[in-house]
C-alpha distance (Angstrom), angle and dihedral (degrees) to the residues before:
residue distance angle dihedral
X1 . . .
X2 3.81 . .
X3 3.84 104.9 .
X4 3.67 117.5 118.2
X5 3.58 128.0 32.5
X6 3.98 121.1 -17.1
X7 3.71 115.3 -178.4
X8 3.88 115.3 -137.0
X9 3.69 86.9 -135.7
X10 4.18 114.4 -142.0
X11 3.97 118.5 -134.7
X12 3.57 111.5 -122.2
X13 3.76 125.3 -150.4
X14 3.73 144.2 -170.3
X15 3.45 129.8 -102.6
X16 3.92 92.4 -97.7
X17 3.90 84.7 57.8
X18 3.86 93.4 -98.1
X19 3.98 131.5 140.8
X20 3.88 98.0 -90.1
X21 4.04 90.4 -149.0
X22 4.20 88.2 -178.3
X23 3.43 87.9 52.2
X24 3.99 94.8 53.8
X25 3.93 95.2 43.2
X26 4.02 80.9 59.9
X27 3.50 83.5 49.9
X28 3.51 108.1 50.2
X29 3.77 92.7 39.5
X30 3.82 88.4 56.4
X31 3.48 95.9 55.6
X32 3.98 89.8 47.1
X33 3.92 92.1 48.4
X34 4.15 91.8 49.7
X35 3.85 90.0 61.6
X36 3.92 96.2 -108.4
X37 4.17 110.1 163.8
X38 4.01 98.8 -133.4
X39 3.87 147.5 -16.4
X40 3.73 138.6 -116.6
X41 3.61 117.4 -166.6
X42 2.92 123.4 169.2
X43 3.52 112.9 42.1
X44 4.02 136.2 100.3
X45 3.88 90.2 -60.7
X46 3.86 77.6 59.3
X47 3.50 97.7 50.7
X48 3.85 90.2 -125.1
X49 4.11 94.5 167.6
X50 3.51 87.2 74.6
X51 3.77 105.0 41.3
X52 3.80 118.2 102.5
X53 3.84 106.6 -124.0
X54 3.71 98.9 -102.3
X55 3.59 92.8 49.8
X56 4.43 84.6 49.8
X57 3.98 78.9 56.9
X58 3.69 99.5 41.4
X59 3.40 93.6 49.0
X60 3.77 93.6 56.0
X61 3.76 87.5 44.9
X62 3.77 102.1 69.0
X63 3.75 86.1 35.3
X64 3.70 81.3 70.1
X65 3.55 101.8 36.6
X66 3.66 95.4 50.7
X67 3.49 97.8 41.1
X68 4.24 89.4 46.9
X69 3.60 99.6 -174.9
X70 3.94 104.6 -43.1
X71 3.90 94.5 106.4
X72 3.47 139.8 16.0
X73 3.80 125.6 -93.8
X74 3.93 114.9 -144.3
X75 3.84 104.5 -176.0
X76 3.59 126.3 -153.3
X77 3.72 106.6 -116.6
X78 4.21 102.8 156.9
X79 3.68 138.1 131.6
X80 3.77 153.0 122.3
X81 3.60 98.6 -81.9
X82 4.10 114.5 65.3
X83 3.59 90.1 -156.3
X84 3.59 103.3 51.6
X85 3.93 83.2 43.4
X86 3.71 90.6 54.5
X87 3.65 89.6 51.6
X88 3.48 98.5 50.0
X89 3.86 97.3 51.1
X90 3.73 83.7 50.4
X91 3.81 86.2 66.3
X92 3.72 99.7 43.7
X93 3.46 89.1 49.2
X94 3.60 97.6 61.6
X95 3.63 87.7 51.3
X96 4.02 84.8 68.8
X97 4.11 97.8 -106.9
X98 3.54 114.8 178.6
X99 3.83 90.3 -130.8
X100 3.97 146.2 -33.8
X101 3.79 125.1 -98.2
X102 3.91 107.1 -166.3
X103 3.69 119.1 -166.4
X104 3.88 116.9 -137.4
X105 4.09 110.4 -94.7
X106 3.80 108.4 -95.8
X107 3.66 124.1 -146.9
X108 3.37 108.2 7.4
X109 4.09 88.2 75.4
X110 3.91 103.4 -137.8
X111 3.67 109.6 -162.1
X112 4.08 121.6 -115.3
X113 4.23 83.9 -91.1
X114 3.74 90.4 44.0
X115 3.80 92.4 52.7
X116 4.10 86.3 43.0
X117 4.25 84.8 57.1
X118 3.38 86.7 42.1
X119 3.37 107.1 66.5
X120 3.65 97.1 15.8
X121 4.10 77.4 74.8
X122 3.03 98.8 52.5
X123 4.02 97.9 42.9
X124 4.53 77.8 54.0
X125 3.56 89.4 56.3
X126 3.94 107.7 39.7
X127 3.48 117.8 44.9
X128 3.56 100.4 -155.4
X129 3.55 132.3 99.7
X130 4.19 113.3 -71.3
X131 3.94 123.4 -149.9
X132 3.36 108.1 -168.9
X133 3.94 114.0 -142.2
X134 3.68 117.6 -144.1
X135 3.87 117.2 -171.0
X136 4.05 112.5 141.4
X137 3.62 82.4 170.6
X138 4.18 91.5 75.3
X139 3.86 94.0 14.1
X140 3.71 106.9 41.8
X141 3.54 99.0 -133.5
X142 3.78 134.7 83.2
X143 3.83 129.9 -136.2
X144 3.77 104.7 -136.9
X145 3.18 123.4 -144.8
X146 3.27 102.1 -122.1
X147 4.02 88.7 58.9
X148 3.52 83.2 46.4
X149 4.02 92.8 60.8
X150 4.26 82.5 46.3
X151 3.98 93.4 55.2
X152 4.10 89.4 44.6
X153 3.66 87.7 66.8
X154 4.01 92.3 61.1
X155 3.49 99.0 87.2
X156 3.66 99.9 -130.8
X157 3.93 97.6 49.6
X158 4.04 96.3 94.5
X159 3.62 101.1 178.1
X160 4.33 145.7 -60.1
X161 2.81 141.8 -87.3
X162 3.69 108.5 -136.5
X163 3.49 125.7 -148.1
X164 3.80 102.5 152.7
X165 4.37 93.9 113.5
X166 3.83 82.2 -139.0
X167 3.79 104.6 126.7
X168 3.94 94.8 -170.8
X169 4.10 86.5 51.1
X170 3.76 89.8 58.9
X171 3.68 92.6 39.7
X172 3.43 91.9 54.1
X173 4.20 97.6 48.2
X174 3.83 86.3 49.7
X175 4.05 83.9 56.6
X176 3.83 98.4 44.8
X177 4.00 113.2 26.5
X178 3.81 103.8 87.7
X179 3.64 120.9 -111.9
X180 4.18 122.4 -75.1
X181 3.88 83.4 44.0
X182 3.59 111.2 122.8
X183 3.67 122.1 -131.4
X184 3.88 115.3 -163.9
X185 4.17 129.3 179.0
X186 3.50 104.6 -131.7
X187 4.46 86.7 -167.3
X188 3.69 115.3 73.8
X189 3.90 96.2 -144.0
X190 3.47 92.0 55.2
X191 3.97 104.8 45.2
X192 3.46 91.1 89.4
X193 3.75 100.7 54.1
X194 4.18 87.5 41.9
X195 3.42 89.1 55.8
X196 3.52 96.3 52.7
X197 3.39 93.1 61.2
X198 3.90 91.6 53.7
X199 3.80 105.1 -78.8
X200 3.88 115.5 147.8
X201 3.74 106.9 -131.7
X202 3.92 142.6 -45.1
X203 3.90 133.8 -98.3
X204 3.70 102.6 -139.0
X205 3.79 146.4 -158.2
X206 4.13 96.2 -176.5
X207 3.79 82.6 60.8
X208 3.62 86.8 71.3
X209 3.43 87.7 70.4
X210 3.77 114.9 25.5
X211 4.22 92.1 19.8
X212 4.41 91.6 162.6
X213 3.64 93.3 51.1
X214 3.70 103.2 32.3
X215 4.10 78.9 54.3
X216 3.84 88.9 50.3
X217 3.49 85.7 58.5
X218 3.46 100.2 46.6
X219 3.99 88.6 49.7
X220 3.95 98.9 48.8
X221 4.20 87.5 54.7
X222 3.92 94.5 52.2
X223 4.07 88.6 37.4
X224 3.69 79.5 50.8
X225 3.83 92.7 -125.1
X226 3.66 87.1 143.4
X227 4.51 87.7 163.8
X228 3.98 79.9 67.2
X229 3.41 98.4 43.5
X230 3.80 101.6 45.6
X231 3.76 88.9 54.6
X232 3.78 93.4 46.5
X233 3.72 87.5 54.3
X234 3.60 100.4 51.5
X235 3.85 93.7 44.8
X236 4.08 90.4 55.0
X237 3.88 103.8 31.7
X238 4.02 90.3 94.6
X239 3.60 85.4 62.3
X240 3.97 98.6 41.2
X241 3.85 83.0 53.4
X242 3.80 95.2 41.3
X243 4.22 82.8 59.2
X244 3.68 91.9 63.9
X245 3.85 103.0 49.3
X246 3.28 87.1 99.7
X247 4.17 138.1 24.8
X248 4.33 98.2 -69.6
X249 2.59 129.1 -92.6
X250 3.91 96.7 36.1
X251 4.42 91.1 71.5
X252 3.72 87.6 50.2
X253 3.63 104.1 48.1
X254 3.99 84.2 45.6
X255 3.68 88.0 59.1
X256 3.62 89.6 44.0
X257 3.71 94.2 50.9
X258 3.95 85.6 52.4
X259 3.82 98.2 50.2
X260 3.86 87.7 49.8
X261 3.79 101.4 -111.7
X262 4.00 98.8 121.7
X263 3.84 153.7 -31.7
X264 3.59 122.4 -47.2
X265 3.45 94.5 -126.7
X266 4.07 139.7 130.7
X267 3.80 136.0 166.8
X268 3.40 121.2 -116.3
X269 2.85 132.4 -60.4
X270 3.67 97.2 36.0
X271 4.44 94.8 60.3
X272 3.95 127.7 -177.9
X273 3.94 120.5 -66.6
X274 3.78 132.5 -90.2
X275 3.53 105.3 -91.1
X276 3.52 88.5 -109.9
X277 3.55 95.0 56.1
X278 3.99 86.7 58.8
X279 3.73 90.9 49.5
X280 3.35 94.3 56.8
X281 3.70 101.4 40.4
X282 4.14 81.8 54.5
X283 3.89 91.8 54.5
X284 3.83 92.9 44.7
X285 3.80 84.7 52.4
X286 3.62 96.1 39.5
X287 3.52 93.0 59.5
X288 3.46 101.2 43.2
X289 3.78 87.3 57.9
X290 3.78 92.4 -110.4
X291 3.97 98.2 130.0
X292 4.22 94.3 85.7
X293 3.73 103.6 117.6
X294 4.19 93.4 47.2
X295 3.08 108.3 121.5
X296 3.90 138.3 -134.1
X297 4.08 91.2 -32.3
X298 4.63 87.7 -52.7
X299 3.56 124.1 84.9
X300 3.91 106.3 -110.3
X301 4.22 119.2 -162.7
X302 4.06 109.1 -139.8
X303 3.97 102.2 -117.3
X304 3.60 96.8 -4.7
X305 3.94 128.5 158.2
């Protein structure tokens, strides 16, 4: 259900700061129309830590709505207390996701058995698929893979998404978890090499931007067209590099705000780029031929208050 590409969907908002819900139907249906496999909203990409909890549900709502059936919807439900997490998926469960991926709890440190209980809950209390997200890089712990290989054996836990940059970690999950268990990059720049070794697919935040070719990509590795993928790579890495100049998602809404898809705007305390940053993102896109829907020398927002 969740090989191929997944985009990490960003939240947009209105000038005042507010969910811009037009803005995300255009969004989601974008992302549908370009051929992408499934959606994520709601996670880090969607800078969920600072969404009130009806917004977190709205957000997966029209995800839903707009996407009516033609992908699947794997809501961010993740956190450092199981409970509230349990809770949570609860609610995006009755709005008919597709599946639940749960970040590992940040700050609070669980131990490899505590993360086992941990999601092992929550797997016992929501019977939907589980995609366990494992970024020590923003959470500051890591999901071995040997707890890994434990979780795959709770039938609900259907793979991870894994964000840890260590090659030999991902190599070594592809060798242990047991087959039907989905591994997923969760880094653009290393999908390609993750898949070669046998992983299933990548969650993306270039896809935001470029969702039919990142998706070509993504395709040509798992039809192993690697010729196709190798020069897909190359062609797009300035602008998987330009997304991490800064904290994500604050690159990619920049280049979003360029190509005319929404707001430049974030909630504290993600803030605007350097001005740098924005130049650079606007030469990445420039020369990638990304720049098409500017308008008359000032960047205009399609249906935008």
């Amino acid at each position: 259900m969740f090989s191929g590409c997944g985009t990490a969907l960003v939240t947009p908002f209105r000038r005042d700061g507010s969910l811009d819900e037009e803005a995300m139907k255009r969004l989601v249906r974008r992302q549908v129309e370009a051929g992408v496999n499934f959606l994520v909203p709601a996670g880090t990409t969607g800078e969920s830590p600072t969404l009130t909890h009806d917004e977190l549900l709205r957000v997966v709502a029209i995800t839903v709505e707009e996407s009516a059936g033609r992908v699947p919807v794997l809501a961010g439900a993740g956190g450092n207390n199981t409970a509230a997490v349990i809770a949570l998926a609860r609610e995006m469960m009755a709005l008919k996701v597709s599946g639940i991926l749960s970040v590992t709890p940040y700050y609070n440190k669980p131990t490899q058995e505590g993360l086992y209980l941990h999601y092992k809950a929550i797997a016992d209390a929501v019977p939907l698929p589980i995609v366990v997200y494992s970024i020590q890089g923003r959470t500051g712990i890591n999901v071995e893979p040997a707890t890994l290989v434990r979780l795959a054996e709770i039938e609900n836990i259907v793979g991870v998404k894994e964000s840890s940059g260590n090659i030999a970690q991902v190599a070594a999950i592809l060798a242990q978890a047991p087959d039907g268990f989905t591994v997923l990059s969760g880094d653009d720049a290393l999908g390609l090499p993750i898949m070669a070794m046998g992983g299933h697919g990548l969650i993306s935040v270039i896809s935001n931007e470029i969702p039919a070719e990142i998706t070509e990509l993504v395709w040509a590795c798992l039809q192993n067209d690697f010729a196709t993928a190798r020069a897909l790579q190359q062609k797009y890495m300035p602008l998987m590099e330009a997304n991490f100049l800064e904290s994500n998602p604050i690159p990619v809404k920049t280049a979003m705000a360029e190509m005319g898809l929404l707001q430049p705007v974030w909630r504290l305390p993600l803030c605007p780029p350097k001005q740098e940053t924005t130049e650079k993102i606007r030469r990445v896109l420039e020369s990638l031929g990304l720049l098409s829907q500017v308008k008359g020398g000032g960047r205009h927002v399609a249906g935008a208050n």
